[in-house]
N, C-alpha and C positions, 0 to 999 in steps of 0.2 A: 575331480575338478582340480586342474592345477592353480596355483597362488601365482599372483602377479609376481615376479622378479622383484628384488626391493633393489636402492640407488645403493654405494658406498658410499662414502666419502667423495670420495674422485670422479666417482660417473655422476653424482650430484651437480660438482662442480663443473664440467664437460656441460651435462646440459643446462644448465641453467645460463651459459656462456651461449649455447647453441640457440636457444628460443629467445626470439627476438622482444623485446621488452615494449610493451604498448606504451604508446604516445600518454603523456598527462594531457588528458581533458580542458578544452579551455574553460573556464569560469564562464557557468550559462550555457553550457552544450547542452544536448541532450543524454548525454553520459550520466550530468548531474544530477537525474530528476527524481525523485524521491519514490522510489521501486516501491513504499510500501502503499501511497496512494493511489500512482500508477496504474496498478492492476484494475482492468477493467472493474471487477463489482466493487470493491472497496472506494474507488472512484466514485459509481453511482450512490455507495452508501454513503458516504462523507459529504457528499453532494445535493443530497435528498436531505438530510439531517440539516444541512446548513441553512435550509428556506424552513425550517421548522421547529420551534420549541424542543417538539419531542416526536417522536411515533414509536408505535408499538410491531412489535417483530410482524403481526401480517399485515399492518399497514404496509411495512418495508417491502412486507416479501411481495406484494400483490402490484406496488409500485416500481418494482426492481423484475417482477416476474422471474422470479431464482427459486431453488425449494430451499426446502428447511435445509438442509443438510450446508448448503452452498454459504445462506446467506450467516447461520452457526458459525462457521468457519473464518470466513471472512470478518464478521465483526468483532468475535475473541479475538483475531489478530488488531484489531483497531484498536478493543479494549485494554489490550494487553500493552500496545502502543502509548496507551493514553490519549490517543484521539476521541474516543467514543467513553461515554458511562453507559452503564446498563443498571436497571432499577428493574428487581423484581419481586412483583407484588402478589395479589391474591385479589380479584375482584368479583364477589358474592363465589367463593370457593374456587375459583376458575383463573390457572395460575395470569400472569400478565405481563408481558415482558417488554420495557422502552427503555427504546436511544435516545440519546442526546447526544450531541457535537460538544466536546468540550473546547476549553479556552486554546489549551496545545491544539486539538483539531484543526481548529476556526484558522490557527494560526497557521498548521502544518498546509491547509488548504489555502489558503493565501499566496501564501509561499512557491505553494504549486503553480496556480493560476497566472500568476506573474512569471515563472520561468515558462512556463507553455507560452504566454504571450512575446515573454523577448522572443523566444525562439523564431514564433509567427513572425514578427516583426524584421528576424534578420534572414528570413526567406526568402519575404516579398523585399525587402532591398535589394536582395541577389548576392 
């Protein structure tokens, strides 16, 4: 298998001169939107969480209709984010697993919900 070519110096400087350099984003595009809510389930999960105290992983999952595998994934990314806490317990030996929306969450989804609305908003004005 051969190895991609690497730049020198010079052919660096050559392309990086050649590829044209993306526009800055205006403040409030869609460019700006926060990639990690974004994503469809994490979406649904931060969404779901926010009309709820708490629920527990097959609450989510049965609500979200995603498997395990999907909705794992997705919410260590929340948790890892600090959107989401995860508490897990043991309920008469039978392990127990719930989210919560935390305060960054609530916030980070706010946050969200308002740049999706500018955006609507500067649509429907044309």
């Amino acid at each position: 298998m051969a190895r991609p070519a690497r730049l020198d110096d010079e052919d660096a400087k050559v392309a990086s001169v050649a590829t044209p350099r993306k526009k800055k984003a205006k403040a409030g595009s869609a460019v700006d939107l926060d990639k990690l809510i974004h994503e469809r389930v994490r979406l649904a999960i931060v969404s779901a969480l926010a009309g709820a105290e708490a629920l527990s992983f097959n609450e989510l999952k049965t609500l979200l209709d995603i498997t395990d595998g999907n909705l794992s994934v997705h919410a260590r990314k929340l948790e890892e984010a600090g959107f989401v806490a995860c508490e897990k317990t043991f309920v008469e030996r039978v392990p127990h697993t719930a989210y919560r929306l935390t305060p960054a969450g609530r916030k980070a989804l706010n946050a969200y919900l308002g740049h999706m609305e500018a955006l609507i908003q500067r649509v429907r004005e044309g």
